[in-house]
C-alpha positions in Angstrom: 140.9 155.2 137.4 144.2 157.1 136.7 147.0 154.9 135.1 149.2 154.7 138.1 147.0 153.3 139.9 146.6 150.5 137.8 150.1 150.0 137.0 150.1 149.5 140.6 147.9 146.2 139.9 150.8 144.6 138.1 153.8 143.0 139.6 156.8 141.6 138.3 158.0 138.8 140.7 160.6 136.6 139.9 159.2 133.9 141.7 156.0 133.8 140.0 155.7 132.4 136.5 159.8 133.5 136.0 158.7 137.0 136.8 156.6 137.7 133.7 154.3 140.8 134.5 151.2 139.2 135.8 148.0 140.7 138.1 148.9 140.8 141.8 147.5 137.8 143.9 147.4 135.9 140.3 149.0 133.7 137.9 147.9 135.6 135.2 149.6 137.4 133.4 149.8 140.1 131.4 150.6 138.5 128.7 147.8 135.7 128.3 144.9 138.9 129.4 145.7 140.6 126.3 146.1 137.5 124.5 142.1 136.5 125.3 141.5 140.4 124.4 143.1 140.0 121.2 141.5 136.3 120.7 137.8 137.9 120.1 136.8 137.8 123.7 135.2 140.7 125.3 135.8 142.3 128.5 133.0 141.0 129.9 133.6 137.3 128.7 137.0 137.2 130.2 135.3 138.4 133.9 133.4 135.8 133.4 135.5 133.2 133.0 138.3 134.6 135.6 135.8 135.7 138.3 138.2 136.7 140.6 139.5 139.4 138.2 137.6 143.2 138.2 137.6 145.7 135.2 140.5 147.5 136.6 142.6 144.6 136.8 142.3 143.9 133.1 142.5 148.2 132.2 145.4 147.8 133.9 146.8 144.9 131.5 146.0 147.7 128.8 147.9 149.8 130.2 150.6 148.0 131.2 151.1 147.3 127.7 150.5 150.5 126.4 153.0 152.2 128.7 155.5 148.9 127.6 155.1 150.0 124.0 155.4 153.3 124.2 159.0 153.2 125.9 160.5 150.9 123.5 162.0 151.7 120.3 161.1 149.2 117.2 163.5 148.4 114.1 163.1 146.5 111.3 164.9 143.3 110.8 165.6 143.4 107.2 165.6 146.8 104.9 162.5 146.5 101.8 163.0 147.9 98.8 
């Protein structure tokens, strides 16, 4: 699926949880799916437990926070010698 069209699974609502980037028709957000990702658990796992999720939904958490990084600009806090 082409990354607009998953972008387009992610909404940013300020109503829902303080308008943190989650997966439409969820409280989930973006966040806390790459969190599980990073925690060990496979794709597959997390479908499991979130059965109302699909693949796409949690490709498009990827690339939500792939297109995230890639538009921001990172400095270091404190200069090593």
């Amino acid at each position: 699926m082409e990354a607009a069209k998953l972008i387009d699974r992610i909404e940013i609502n300020p109503k829902v949880l303080n308008g943190k980037p989650v997966i439409k028709g969820t409280r989930l957000s973006v966040q806390f799916i790459i969190g599980l990702l990073a925690q060990g658990m496979t794709m597959e796992e997390v479908l499991q437990e979130y059965y109302r999720l699909t693949k796409e939904d949690i490709l498009a958490c990827l690339e939500f926070a792939a297109q995230t990084l890639e538009n921001n600009f990172f400095y270091p806090l404190s200069a090593s010698a």
